[in-house]
Every structure is written in C-alpha cells, then in structure tokens.
N, C-alpha and C positions, 0 to 999 in steps of 0.2 A: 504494500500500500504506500501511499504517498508517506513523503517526511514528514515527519509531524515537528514541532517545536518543546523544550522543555519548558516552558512559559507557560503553555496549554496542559501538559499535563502536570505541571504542579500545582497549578492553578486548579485543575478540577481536581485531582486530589486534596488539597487541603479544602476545597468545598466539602470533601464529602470524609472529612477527617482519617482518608487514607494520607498512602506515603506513596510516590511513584522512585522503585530502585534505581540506582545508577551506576553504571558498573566501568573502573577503568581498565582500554583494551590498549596493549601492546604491539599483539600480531594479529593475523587474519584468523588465527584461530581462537585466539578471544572474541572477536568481532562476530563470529559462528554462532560460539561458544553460548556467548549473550544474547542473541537472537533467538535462538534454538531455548534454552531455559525459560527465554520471557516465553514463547510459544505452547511450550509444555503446560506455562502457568496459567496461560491465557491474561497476560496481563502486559500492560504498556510499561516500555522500560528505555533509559537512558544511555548509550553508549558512551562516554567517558573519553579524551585525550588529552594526555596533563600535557607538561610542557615538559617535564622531565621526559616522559614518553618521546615525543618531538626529537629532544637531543638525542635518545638512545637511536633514534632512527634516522642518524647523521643532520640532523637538523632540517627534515624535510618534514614537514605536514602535511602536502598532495595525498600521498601515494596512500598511507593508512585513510586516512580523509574518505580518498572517495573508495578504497573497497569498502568504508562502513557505511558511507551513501547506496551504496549498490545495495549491499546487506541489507539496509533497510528500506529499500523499495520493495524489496522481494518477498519482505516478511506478512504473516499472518496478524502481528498484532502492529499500534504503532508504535515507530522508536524512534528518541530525538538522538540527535547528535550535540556535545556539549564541549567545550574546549575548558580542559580542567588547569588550578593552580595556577595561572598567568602571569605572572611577572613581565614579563617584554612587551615593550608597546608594538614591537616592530611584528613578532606574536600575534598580539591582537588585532592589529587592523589585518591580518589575512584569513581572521574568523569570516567573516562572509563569504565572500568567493568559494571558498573550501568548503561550504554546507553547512557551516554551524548555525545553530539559531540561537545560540547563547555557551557564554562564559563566566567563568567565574574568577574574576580580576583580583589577585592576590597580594594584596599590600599590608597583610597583618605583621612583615617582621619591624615593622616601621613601627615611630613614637607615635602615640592617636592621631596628633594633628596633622602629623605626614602622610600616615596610611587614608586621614578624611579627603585631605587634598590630592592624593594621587588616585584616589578611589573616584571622585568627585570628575576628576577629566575623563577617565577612564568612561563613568556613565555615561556622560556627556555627551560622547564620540561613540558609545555603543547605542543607544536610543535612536542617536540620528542613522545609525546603521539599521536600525531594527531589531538591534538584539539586546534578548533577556540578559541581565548581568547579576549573577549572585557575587558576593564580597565577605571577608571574616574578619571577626571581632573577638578577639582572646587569644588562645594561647593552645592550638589543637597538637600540637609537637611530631616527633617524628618522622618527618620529611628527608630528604636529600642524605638519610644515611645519618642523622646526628640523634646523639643520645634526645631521648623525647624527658622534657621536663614531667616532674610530679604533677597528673591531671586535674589534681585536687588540692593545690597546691594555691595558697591565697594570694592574687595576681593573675592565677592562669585560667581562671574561667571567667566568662562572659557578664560583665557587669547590665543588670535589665536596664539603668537609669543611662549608661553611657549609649549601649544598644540605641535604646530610644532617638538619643540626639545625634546617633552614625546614621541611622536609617533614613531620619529626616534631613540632615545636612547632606549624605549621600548622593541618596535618589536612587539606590538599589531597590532592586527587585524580589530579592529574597538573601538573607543574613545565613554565614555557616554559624553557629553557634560552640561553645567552649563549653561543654558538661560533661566530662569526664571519660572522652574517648581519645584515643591517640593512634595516629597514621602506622600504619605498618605492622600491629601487633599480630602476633603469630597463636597466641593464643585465647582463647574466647573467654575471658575474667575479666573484662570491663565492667564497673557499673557506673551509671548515671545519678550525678547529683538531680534528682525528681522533682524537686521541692523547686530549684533551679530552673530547670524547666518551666515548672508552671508558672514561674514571675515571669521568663522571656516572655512566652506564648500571649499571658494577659497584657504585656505591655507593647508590644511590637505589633504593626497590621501587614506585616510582609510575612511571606513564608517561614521556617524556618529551617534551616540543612543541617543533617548530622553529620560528620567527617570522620574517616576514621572506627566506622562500622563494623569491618569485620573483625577486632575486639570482644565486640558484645555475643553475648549467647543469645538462645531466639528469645527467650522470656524478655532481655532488657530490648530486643528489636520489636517486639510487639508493645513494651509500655512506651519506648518513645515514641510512635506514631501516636498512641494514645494520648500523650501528654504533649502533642502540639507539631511532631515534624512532621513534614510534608516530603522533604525528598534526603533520600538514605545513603550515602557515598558507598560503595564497595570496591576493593582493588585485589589487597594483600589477601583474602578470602579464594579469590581465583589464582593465586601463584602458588599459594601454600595447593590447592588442588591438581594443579599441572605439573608440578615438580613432582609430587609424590606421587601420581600414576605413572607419570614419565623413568620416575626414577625403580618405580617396584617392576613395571616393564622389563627395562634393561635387565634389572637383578634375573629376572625369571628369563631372560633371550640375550644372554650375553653375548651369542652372534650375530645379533640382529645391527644392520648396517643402513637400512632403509627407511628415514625418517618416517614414513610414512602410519608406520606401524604403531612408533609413540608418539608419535603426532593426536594420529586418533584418538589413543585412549586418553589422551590429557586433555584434547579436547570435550571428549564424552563427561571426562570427570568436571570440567568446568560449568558445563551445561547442566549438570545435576546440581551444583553449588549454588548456580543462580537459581536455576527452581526452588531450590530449597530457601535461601534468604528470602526469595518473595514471598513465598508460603507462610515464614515467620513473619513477615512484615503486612501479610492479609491482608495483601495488597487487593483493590479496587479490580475484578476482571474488563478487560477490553472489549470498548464499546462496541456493539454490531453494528 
C-alpha cells in the first residue's frame, strides 16, 4: 500500500491511546524483517534510520532509503519511514527527497537553551518541508557506544514543567521523553518511573516517544502505552535477535559458506521479535 506518514499514525494512535512500534533497520533484512512482523500482527509500524545507521552504510542514505520505500509499498499493513537521532543539518535536509515523512532532530547532548534553539531551526525548516519532527528532552543515555548514565538518576529524567516550555518554544510534534529507559540494553530489566509518566502525559498536548525500549519486559511495554506513549522506539531488540540465530546457525553448520542460509534465519528471528513487541505493546490493528 501507499507510504503512509509517522505523523498519521501516531496521531491516530494516541487518539485511540494505543502506541504505533518503531523499529531501527540497518540492512535489507531488517527492512523485511519489520514488514513481515508488523504483517503477522496486522498492525501499522514505523521503519526506523538513525544517523548512526547512515554512517555505518559509508555515509549514504539513498540506497537503504528507498529499498524500505519499496518495502513498504509492497506491504499488507501501512509503514512510515522515519529518519532517526539526527544530528546533521546536512542529514536533515535530505529527509525529503529520500521518502521520509519525518524525523527526529537530536539536540538533547546540548545545554537547554542550545538544544531549544537548534531544535527550534531545525522545526522551522522541517514544517516548511512537510515533515513531522519528534525532539528529546532528558537524559535517554547509551548511544554511540558510551557508558549510558544512571536512568534514574536526578538530572537524567524528563523534567514535566521544563517539557512544557521545550514543547511550546519548540514547535515539535511529538517529545522523546527521559523515564527510565536507556538505548542499547541487552537485557529486559528496565523499569519506568510511572508516577513520571503520568505528570509528562497530563502536562504536555504532543505525543509522547519512549527511546530505548527494548530494555523493558512486555509488562512495563504495555503500562507505558497505558500511561501516555504513543510511539515505542525498538533497535537493540532486533540485533540481540539476528546475532543469536545467526550465531547458533553457524554453531550447528560450521561448513556453511552461503550467506544465504543465516541470513534467513536471523531474519525469520527478527520478524518474530517485532511480532512479539507489538503484541506486548497491543498495538491498535490496521485499518481496512
């Protein structure tokens, strides 16, 4: 079916106090991978490419770009395309042409009033483009390989009164939020300051984004939608999945020489992972 926008569907998700997934893809077999799971679930889902991503793939956004345009023309449910972690303005303005209908412009390593003003152009230049812009406010940690701060840790979560006056000085579209998840964890022992949650939620009229999800077990994935989010980041959830089928693979076919082979299974395992996280996240099924 057509592209659809993440705008549209965070938008009717948080109408209807679901969460639309969002999942970061690497290769073309995550880009599958994501498809094929939201399919299984019958449910509309976001494709994901940071900037990190970008680098690893020598600095080209095209080529990933449009086989997950392709991908999701072809799909059964809708899927947006989103341009994740952004940092580079040079970055951002090639979000359009390449199919994104939105990004998420990342200026939280900055002091407030730098990340409101670089946040603030950033909107500015994406609005007139057409595009959704999410932005983050705290302290989500463990990005780019560095130790991730204490998530609970006082300083590192999402202030509701500061939120408030980023959101309206901004002119974002939707806020990541700082409640006690961090990028990259390998393991599912997250939990979410709750209480947290519900001051952002009552204080804030934009969206708001968890980062850093595949931390959480399904329990704390199903109370944050409850308690106000609307769209769910996932990454490390699909690598920890493709490695280890990849890897128990080989173990079991040490003569196997033909990518092909563990290709497959990592990607079959990825598609079960996204099924599964939407299922915890009960999610909204896809509109007929």
């Amino acid at each position: 079916m057509p592209l659809t926008t993440t705008g549209e569907l965070v938008t009717r998700a948080a109408a209807r106090r679901s969460a639309v997934a969002s999942f970061n893809v690497i290769t073309l077999e995550h880009v599958e991978a994501v498809v094929a799971g939201a399919e299984s679930a019958d449910a509309p889902v976001v494709l994901q490419v940071s900037e990190n991503a970008v680098k690893f793939r020598h600095g080209r956004l095209l080529p990933l770009a449009r086989a997950a345009v392709a991908a999701a023309e072809r799909a059964t449910v809708p899927v947006a395309l989103h341009l994740d972690h952004v940092r580079s303005d040079t970055l951002l303005r090639q979000a359009p042409d390449a199919g994104f209908g939105s990004v998420m412009y990342d200026a939280s390593r900055l002091p407030y009033a730098d990340n409101l003003a670089a946040t603030r152009a950033a909107v500015d230049w994406a609005h007139s483009q057409g595009l959704w812009i999410e932005a983050e406010l705290g302290e989500i940690g463990g990005k780019d390989g560095r130790s991730a701060p204490d998530a609970h840790a006082p300083g590192a979560r999402t202030d509701p009164d500061q939120a408030r006056a980023f959101v309206a000085g901004s002119g974002v579209d939707a806020l990541a939020v700082a409640v006690g998840t961090t990028h990259a964890m390998t393991t599912r022992t997250a939990t979410l300051d709750h209480a947290l949650l519900a001051r952002l939620a009552a204080a804030l009229d934009v969206p708001l984004v968890l980062h850093g999800s595949s931390g959480l077990p399904d329990r704390e994935l199903a109370a944050a939608v409850a308690g106000g989010i609307a769209k769910v980041n996932v990454g490390t959830a699909l690598n920890i999945a493709l490695t280890g089928a990849i890897r128990e693979f080989l173990t079991a076919h040490p003569e196997a020489v033909d990518s092909r082979g563990y290709l497959t299974v990592g990607r079959e395992a990825m598609a079960r992972a996204v099924t599964g996280i939407i299922e915890a996240l009960g999610a909204v099924p896809a509109p007929s």
